[in-house]
N, C-alpha and C positions, 0 to 999 in steps of 0.2 A: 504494500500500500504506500502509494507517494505519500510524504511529509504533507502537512497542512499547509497551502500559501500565508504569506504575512495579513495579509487583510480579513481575511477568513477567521484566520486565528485568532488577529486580535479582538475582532467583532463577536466571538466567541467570552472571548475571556471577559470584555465587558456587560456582556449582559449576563454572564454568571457572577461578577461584581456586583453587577445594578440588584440581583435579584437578594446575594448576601447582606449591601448596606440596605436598601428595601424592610429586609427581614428582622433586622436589628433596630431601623432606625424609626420603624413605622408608619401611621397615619400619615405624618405631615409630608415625608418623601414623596410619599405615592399621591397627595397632593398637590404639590407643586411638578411633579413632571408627568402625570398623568395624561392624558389628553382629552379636557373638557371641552365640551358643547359652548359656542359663542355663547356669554351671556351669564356665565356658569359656572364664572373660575377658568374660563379659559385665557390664557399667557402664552406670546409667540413662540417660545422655546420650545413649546409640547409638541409641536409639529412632528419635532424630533425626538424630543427623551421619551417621550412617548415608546417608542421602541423598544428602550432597552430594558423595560420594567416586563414584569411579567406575573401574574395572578397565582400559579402555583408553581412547584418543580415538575409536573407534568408536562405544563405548559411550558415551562423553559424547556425541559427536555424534548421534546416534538420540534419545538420552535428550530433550537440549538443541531438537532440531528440532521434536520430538512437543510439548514443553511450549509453545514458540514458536506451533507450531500451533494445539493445542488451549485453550489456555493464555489466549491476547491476548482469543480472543472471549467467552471464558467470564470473567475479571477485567471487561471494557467492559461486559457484559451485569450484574454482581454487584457491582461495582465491589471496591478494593482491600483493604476489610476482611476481605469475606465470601470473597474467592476464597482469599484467604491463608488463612482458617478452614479452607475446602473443602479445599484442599492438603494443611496438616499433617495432619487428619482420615486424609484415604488415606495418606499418610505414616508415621501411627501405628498405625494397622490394620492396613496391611502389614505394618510391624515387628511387630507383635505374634502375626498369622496366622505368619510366618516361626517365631517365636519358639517357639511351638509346636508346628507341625510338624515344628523341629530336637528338641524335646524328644519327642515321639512316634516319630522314625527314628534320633534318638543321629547325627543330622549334628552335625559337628564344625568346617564350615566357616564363615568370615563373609559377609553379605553386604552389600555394597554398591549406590548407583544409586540413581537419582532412578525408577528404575519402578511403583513401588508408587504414587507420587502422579501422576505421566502414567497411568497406569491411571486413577488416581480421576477424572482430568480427561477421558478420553478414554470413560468412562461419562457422565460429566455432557453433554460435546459431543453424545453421540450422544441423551439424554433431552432438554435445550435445543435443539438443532436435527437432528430426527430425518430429517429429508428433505433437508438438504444433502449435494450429490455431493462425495465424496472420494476422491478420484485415492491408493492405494496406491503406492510404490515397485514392492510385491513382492507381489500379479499387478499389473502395472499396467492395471488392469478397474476404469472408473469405479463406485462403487455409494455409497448414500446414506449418511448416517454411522447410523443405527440397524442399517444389516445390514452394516456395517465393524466396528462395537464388537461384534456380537453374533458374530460368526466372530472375530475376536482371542480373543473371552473364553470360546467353547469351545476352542479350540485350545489355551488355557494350561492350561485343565481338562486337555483330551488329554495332553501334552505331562508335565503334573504328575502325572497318574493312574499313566502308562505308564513314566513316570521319563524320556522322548524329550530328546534336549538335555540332558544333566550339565551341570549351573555353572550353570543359571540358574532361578534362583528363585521360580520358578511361583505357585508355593502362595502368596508376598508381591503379586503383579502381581495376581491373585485378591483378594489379603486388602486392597489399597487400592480394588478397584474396590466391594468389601464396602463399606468403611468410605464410599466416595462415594457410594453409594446410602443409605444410611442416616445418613450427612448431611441431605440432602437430602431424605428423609424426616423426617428431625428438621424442618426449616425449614417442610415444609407441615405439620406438625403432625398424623402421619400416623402408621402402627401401625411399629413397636412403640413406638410414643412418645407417642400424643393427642393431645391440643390442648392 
């Protein structure tokens, strides 16, 4: 198994930090980087710290694995400038899809997690390498990564439409995998963006 790239790693190690001071340091952390609804206790910074918090070690650990995953070959293939680009991108998309649909339902709650950018990374995986097989946990039914991302990414549609699963934040998982297509679009100089 290749070594972990630098970017990967380190995006690793901070949000297993964020989740340790989090744990220790309580309420008030996960207040102030949370990422609130305009109106709500929301502050520009949560766009981002938002991310690197995360609700249990479960959730870190899924979060933490996918990025691992999806993450190492997409950073070796883009190298360490351009994947960190790609990241925050779905990162901030997500926040801001979130953002909005807490403003169109009058949600009140915050969200946290590194999902919105494993999302944008787990769209890029499956556009970079569309015919590698991917072993799921959950079916575990080999299938290639372009018909693994494309059944994740109606499910969250499903899932979001029908309101299925409370607490997790659909419409952001969506709104990072937005923002990594249209990255990515941005880089080949492609519509909505030109040459």
């Amino acid at each position: 198994m290749p070594p972990m790239p630098p970017v990967t790693q380190a995006l690793l190690l901070i949000n297993v930090a964020a989740f340790c001071i989090d744990y220790f340091l309580g309420p008030w952390f996960t207040r102030a980087l949370a990422l609130w609804p305009l109106g709500g206790g929301f502050l520009p910074w949560q766009v981002v710290s938002y991310s690197f918090l995360h609700g249990s070690i479960t959730h870190l650990f899924f979060n933490m694995l996918g990025l691992w995953m999806f993450g190492s070959d997409l950073e070796r293939l883009w190298g360490p400038k351009r994947f960190l680009q790609f990241y925050f991108a779905s990162v901030l998309t997500a926040a801001l899809t979130q953002l909005l649909f807490a403003a169109l339902t009058g949600a009140i709650y915050p969200t946290v997690g590194a999902s919105g950018g494993l999302f944008g990374l787990l769209l890029a995986f499956g556009m970079m390498f569309p015919n590698r097989m991917i072993m799921p946990l959950f079916p575990p039914i080999p299938m290639k990564a372009k018909y693994f991302v494309a059944i994740f990414g109606g499910l969250e549609l499903l899932f979001g439409v029908t309101g299925t699963m409370q607490g997790v934040a659909h419409f952001a998982h969506l709104g990072g995998m937005l923002g990594g297509f249209l990255m990515i679009r941005y880089w080949q100089g492609r519509s909505p963006f030109g040459r």
